[in-house]
N, CA, C and O of each residue as an XYZ file, in Angstrom:
624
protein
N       0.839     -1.175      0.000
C       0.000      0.000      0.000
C       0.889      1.245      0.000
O       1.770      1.221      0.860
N       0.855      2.074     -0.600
C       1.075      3.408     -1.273
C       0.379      4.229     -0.201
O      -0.841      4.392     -0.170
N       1.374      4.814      0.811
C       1.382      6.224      1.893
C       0.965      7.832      0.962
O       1.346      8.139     -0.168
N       0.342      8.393      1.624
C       0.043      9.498      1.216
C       1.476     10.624      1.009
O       1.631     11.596      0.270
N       2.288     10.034      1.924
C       3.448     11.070      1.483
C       4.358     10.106      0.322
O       4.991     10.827     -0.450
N       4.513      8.758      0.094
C       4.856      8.582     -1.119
C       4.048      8.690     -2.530
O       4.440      8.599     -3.693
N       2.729      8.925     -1.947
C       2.136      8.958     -3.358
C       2.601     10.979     -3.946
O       2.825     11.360     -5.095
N       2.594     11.833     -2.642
C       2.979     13.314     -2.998
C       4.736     13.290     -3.397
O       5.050     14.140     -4.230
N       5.742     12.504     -2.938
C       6.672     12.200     -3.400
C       7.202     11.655     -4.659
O       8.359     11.742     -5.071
N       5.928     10.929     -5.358
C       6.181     10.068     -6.545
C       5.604     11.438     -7.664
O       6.289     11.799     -8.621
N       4.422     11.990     -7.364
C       3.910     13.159     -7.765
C       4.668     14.174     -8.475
O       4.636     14.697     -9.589
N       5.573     14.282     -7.092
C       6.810     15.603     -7.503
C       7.287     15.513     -8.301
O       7.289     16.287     -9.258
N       8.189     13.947     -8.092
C       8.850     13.682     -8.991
C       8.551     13.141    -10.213
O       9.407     12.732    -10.998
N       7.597     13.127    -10.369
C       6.779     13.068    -12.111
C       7.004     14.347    -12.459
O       7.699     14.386    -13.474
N       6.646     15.657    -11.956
C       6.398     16.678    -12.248
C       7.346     17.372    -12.673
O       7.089     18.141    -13.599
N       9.058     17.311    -12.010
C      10.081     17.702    -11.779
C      10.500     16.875    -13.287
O      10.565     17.635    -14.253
N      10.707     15.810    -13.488
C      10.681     15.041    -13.879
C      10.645     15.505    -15.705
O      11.531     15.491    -16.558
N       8.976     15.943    -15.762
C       8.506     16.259    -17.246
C       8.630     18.139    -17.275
O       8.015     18.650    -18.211
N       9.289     19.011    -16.426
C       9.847     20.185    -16.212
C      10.712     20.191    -16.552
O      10.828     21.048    -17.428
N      12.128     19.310    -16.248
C      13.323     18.685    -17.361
C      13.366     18.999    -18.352
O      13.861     19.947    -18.961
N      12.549     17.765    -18.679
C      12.414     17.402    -20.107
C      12.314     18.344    -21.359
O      12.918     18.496    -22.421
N      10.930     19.064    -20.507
C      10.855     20.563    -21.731
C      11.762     21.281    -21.517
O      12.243     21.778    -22.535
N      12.310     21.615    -20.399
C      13.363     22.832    -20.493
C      14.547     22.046    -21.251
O      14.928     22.776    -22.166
N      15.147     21.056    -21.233
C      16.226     20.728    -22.174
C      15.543     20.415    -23.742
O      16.150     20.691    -24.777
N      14.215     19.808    -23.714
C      13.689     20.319    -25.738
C      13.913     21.342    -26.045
O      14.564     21.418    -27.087
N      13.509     22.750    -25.320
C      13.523     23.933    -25.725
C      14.838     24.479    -25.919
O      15.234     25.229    -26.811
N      15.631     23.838    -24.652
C      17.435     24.388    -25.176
C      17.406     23.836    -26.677
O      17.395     24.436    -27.751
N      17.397     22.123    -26.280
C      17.961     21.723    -27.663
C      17.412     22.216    -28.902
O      17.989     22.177    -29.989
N      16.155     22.725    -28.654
C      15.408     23.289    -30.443
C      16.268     24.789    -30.461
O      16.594     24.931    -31.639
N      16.616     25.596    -29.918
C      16.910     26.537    -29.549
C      18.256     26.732    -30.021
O      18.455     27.730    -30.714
N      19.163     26.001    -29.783
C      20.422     25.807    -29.932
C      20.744     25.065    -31.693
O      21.840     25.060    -32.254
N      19.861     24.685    -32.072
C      20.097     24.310    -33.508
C      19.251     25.283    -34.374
O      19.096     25.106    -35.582
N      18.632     26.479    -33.580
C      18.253     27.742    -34.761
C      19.262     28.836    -34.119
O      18.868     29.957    -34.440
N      20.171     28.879    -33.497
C      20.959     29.724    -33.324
C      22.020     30.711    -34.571
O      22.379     29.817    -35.337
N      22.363     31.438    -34.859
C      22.704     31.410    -35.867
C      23.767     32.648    -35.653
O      23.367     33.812    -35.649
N      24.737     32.409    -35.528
C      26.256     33.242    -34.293
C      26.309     33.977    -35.963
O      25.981     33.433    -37.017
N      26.826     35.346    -35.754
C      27.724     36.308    -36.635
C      29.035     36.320    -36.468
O      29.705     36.585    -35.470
N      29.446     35.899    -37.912
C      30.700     36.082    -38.206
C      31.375     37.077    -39.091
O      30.884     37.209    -40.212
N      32.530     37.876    -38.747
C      33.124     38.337    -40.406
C      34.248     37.277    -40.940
O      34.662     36.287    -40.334
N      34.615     37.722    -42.171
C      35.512     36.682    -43.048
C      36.740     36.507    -42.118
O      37.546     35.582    -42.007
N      36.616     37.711    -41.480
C      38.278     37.026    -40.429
C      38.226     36.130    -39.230
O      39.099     35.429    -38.718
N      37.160     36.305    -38.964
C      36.970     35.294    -37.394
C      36.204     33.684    -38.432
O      35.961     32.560    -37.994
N      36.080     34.052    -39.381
C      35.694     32.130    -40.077
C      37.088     31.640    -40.055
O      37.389     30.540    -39.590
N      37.829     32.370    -40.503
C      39.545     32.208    -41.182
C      39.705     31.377    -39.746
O      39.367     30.218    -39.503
N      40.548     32.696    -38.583
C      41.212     32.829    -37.648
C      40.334     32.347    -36.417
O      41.094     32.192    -35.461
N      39.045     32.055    -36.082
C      38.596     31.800    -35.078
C      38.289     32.579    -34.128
O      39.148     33.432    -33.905
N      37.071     32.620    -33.257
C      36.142     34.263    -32.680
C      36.671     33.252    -31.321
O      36.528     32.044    -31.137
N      37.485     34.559    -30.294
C      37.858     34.070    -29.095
C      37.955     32.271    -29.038
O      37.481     31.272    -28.498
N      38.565     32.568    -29.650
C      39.368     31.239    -29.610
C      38.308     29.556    -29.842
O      38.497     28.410    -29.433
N      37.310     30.135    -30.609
C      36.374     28.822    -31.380
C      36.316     29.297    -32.379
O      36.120     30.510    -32.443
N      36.470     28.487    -33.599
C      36.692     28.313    -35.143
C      35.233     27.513    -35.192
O      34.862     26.542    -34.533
N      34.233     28.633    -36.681
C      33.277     27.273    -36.940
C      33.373     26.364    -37.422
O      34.295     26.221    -38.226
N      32.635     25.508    -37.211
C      32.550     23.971    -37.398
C      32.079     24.089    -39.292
O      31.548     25.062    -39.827
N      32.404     23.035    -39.833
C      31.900     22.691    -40.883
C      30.598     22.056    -41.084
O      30.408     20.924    -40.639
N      29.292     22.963    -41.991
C      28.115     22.812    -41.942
C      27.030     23.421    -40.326
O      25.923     23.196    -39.836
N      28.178     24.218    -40.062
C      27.763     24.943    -38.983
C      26.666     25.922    -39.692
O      26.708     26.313    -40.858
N      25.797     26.186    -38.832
C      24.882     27.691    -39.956
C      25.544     28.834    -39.154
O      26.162     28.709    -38.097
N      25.332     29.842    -39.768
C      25.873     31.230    -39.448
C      25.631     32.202    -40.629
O      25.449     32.063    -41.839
N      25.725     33.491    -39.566
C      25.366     34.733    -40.480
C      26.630     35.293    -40.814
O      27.403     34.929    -39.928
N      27.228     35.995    -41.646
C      28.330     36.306    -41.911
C      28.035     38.018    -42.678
O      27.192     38.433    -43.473
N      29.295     38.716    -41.902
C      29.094     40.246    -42.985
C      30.673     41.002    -43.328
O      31.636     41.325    -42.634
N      30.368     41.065    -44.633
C      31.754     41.897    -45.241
C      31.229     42.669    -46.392
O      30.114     42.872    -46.873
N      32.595     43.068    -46.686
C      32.415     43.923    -48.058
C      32.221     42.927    -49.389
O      32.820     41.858    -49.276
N      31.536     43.100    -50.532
C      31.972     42.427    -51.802
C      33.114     42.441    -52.323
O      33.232     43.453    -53.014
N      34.213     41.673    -52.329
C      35.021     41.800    -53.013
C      35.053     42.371    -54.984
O      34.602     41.618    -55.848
N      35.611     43.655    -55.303
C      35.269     44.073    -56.703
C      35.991     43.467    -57.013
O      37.037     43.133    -56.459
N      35.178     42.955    -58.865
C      35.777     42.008    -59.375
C      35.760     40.268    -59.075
O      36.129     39.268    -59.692
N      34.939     40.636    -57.418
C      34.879     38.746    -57.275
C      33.195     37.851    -58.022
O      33.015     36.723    -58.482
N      32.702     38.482    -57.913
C      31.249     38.220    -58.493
C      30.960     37.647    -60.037
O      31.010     38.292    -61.085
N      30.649     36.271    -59.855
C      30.846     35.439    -61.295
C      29.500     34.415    -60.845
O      29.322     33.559    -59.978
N      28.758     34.958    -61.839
C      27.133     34.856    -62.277
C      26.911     33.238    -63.292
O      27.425     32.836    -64.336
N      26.373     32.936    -62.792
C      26.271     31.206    -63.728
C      25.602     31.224    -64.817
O      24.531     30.751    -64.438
N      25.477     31.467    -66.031
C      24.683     31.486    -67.084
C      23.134     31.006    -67.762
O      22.224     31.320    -68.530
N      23.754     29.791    -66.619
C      22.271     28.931    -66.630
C      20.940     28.770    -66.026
O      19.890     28.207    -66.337
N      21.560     29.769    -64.643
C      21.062     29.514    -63.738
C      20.975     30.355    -63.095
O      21.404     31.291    -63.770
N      20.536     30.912    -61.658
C      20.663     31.940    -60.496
C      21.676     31.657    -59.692
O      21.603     32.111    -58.550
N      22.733     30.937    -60.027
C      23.617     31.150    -58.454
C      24.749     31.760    -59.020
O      25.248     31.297    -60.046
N      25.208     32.759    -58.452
C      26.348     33.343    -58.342
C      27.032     33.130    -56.921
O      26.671     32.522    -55.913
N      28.190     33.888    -57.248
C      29.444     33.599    -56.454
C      30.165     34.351    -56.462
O      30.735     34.843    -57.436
N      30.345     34.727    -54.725
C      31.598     35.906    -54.653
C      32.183     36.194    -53.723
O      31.582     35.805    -52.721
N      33.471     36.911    -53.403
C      34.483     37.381    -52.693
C      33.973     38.153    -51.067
O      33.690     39.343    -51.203
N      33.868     37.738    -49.953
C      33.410     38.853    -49.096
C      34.782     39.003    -48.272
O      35.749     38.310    -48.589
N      34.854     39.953    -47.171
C      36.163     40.377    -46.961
C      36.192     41.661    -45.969
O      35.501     42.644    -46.234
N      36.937     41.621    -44.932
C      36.555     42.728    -43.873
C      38.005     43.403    -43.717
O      38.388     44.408    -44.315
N      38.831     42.536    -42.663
C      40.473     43.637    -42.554
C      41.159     42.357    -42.801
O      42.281     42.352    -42.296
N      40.887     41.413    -43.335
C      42.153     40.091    -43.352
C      41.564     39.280    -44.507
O      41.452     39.768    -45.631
N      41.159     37.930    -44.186
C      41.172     36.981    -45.562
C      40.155     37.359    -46.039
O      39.477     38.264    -45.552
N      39.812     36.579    -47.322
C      38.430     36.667    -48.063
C      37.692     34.663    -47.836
O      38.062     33.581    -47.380
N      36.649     35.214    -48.439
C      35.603     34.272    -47.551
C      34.762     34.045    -48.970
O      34.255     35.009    -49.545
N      34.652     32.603    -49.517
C      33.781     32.970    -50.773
C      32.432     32.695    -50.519
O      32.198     31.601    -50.006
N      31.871     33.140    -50.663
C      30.087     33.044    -50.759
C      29.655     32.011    -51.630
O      30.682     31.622    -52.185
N      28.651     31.334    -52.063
C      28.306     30.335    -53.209
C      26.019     30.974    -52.450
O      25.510     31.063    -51.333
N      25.627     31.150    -53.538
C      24.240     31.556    -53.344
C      23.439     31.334    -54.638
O      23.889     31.698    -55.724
N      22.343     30.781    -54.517
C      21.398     30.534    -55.639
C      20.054     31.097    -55.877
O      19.290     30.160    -56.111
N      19.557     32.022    -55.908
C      18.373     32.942    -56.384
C      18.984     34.327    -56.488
O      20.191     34.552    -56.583
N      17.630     35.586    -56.447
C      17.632     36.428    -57.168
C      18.564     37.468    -55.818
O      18.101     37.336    -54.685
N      19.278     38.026    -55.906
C      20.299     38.829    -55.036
C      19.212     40.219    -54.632
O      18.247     40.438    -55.365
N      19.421     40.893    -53.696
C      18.762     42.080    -53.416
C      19.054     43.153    -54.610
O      20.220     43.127    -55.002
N      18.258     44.026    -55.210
C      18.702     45.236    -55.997
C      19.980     46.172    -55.390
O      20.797     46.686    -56.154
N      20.046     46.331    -53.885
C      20.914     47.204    -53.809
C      22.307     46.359    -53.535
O      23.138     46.853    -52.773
N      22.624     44.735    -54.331
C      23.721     44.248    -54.316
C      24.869     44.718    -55.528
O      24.700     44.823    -56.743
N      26.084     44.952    -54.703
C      26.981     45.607    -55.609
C      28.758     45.233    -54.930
O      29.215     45.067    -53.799
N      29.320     45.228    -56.295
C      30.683     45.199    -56.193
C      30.937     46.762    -54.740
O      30.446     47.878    -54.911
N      31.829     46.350    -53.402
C      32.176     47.121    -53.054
C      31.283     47.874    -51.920
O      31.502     48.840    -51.189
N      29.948     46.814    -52.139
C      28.797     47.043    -51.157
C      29.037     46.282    -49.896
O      29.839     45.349    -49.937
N      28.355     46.615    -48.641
C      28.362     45.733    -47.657
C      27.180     44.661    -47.374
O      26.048     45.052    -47.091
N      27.436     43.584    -47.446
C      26.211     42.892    -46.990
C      26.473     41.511    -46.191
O      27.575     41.049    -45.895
N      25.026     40.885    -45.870
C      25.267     40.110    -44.553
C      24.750     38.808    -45.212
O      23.522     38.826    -45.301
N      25.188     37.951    -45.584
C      24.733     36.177    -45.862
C      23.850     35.387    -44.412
O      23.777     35.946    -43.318
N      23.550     34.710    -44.560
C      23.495     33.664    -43.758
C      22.879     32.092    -44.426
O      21.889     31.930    -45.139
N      23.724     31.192    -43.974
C      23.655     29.764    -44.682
C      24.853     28.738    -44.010
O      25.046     28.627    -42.799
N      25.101     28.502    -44.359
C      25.913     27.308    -43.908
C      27.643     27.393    -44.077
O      28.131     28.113    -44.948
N      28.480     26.596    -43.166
C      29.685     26.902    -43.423
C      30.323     25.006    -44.419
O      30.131     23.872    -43.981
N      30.741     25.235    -45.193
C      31.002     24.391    -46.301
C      32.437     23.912    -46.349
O      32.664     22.778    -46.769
N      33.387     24.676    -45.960
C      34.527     24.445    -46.285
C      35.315     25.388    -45.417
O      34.684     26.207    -44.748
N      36.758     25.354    -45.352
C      37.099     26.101    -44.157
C      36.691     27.890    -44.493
O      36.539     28.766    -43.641
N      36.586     28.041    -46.072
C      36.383     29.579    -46.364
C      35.037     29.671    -47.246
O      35.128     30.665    -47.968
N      34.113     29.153    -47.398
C      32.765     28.735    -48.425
C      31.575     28.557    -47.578
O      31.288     27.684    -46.759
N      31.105     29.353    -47.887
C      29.337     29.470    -47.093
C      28.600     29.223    -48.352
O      29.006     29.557    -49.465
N      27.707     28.734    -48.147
C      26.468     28.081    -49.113
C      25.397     29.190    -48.290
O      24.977     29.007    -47.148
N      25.080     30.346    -49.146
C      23.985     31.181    -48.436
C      22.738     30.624    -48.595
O      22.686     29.546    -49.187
N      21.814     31.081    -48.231
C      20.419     30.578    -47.900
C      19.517     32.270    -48.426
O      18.546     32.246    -49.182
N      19.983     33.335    -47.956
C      19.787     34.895    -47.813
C      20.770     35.401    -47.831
O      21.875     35.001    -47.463
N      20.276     36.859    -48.509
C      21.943     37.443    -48.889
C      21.177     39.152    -48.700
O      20.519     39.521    -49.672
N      21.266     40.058    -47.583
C      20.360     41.259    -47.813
C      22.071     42.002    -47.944
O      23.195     41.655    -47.581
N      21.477     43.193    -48.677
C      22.291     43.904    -48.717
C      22.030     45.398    -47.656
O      20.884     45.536    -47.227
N      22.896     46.276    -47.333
C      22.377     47.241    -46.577
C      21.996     48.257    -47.696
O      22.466     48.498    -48.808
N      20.964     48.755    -46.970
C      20.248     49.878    -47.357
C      20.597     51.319    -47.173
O      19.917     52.268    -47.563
N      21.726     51.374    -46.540
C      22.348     53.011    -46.490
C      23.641     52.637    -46.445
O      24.077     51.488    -46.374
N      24.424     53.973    -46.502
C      25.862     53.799    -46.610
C      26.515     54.038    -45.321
O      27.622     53.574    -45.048
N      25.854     54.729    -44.572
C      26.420     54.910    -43.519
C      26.078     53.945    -41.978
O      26.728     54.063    -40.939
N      25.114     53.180    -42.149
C      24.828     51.861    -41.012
C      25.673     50.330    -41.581
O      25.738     49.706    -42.640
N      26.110     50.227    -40.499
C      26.750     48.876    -40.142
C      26.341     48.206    -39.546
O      25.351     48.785    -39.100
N      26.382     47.085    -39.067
C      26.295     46.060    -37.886
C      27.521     46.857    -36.861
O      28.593     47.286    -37.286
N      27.045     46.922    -35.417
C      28.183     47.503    -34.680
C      29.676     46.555    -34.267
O      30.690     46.955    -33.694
N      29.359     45.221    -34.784
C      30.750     44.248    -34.895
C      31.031     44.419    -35.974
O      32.246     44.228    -36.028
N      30.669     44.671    -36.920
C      31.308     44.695    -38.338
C      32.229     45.887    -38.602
O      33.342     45.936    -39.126
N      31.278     47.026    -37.979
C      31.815     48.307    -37.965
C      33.334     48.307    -36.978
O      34.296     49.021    -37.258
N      33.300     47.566    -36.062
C      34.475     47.254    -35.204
C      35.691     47.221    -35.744
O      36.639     47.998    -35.628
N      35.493     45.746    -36.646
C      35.948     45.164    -37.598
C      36.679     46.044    -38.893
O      37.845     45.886    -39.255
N      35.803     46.900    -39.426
C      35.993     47.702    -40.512
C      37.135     49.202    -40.512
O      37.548     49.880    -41.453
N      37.355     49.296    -39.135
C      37.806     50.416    -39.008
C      38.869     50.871    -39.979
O      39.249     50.007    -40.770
N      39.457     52.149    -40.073
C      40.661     52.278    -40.975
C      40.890     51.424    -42.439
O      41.892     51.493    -43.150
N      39.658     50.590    -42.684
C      39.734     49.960    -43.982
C      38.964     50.568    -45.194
O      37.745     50.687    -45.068
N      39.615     51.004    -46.473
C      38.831     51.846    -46.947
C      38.644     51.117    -48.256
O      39.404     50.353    -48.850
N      37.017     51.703    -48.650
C      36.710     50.901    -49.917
C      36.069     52.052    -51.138
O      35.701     53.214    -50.971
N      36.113     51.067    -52.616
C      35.561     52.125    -53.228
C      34.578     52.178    -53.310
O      34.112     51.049    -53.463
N      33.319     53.481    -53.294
C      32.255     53.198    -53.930
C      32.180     53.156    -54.984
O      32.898     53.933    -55.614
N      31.318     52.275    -55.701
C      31.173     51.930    -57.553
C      30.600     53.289    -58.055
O      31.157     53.804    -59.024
N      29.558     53.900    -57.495
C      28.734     55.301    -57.725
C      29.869     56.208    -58.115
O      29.930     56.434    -59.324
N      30.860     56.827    -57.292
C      31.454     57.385    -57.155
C      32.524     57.610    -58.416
O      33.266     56.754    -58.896
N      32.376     59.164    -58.860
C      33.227     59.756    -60.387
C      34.339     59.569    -59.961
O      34.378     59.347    -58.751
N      35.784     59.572    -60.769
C      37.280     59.511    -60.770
C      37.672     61.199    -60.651
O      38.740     61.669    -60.258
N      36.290     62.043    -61.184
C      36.781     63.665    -61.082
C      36.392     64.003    -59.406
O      36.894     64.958    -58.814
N      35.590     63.220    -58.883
C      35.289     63.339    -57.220
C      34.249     64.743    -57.146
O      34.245     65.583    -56.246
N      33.343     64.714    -58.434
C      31.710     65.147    -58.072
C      31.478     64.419    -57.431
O      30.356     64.374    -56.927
């Protein structure tokens, strides 16, 4: 026969029990939509001392490398150069790119990490003004100067 304080004891611990449970589903669902920011130098070199994993997802932001952008003929995926104060980082992406994407522009990917320097994007936005950054990117960017494509050689 089953005491009234083991039946409130067995209780608890059912309860405690399936309180667990969800709080570690919710980490674990939680932890596989996470999606950490990187620039091309911390994929290279590693962010405080963790390097991502391969097929890791992540968001990533640099400049376009000019001149890196090579368009597939057949198809929608292009491919290109991104790049902050150190290595370059190649992008690989398949649909239609934002209008305000450009050689020399800044923008932010997010998709998967492929290879030690190759992201397979998923989304690719470009920024919408010239003067907002991400405030790590901007960190990142300091003293590095780029051209704008807009911009005359007479410097109207």
């Amino acid at each position: 026969m089953i005491t009234r304080r083991q039946k409130r004891l067995l209780s608890f611990s059912a309860v405690i029990l399936i309180f667990g449970a969800a709080v570690a589903t919710m980490l674990y669902a939680l932890n596989q939509n996470i999606d950490l920011f990187y620039t091309p130098s911390e994929i290279i070199e590693g962010k405080e001392g963790h390097t991502p994993a391969v097929g890791q997802r992540l968001r990533i932001g640099g400049m376009v490398v000019p001149g890196s952008v090579v368009r597939d003929e057949n198809s929608l995926a292009v491919r290109f150069d991104l790049v902050d104060t150190g290595p370059k980082v190649t992008v690989v992406y398949e649909g239609l790119l934002p209008d305000l994407f450009r050689e020399g522009q800044g923008i932010v990917a997010t998709g998967r990490l492929e290879g030690s320097n190759v992201i397979v994007a998923e989304e690719v936005l470009a920024k919408h003004d010239e003067e907002y950054m991400p405030a790590e990117l901007a960190e990142k960017m300091k003293g590095i100067k780029h051209v704008n494509p807009n911009a005359t050689s007479a410097g109207y």
